[in-house]
C-alpha positions as CSV (number, residue, x, y, z in Angstrom):
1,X,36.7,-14.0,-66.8
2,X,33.8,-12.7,-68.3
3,X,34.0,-14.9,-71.6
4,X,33.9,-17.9,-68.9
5,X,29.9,-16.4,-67.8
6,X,29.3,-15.8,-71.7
7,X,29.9,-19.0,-72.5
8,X,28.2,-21.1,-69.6
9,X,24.9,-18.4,-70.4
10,X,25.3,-20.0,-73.9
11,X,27.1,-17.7,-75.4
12,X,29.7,-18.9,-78.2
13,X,32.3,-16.4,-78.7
14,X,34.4,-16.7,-81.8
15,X,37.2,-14.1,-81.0
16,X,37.5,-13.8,-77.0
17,X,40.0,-11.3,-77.3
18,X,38.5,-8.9,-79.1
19,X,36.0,-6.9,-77.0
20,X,34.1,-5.3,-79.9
21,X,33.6,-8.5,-81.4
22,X,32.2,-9.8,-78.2
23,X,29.9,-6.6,-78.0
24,X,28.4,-6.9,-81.7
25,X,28.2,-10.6,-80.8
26,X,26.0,-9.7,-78.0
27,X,24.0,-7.1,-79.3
28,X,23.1,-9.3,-82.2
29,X,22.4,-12.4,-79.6
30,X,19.8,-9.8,-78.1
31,X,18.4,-8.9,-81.1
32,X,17.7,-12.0,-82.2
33,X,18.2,-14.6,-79.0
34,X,16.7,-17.4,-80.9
35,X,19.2,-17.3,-84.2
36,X,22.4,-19.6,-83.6
């Protein structure tokens, strides 16, 4: 389960189920890595 990975690389993911969610949620994560 890839929301498993997400969330032991730190990664808090609001909606699991919705795969564009988790994408913006990871682009914005990259963007700025630092921001909570």
């Amino acid at each position: 389960n890839n929301v498993e990975i997400f969330n032991k690389m730190g990664y808090n993911l609001i909606d699991t189920k919705n795969e564009l969610s988790v994408d913006y949620y990871i682009m914005i994560k990259k963007k700025v890595p630092n921001k909570v």
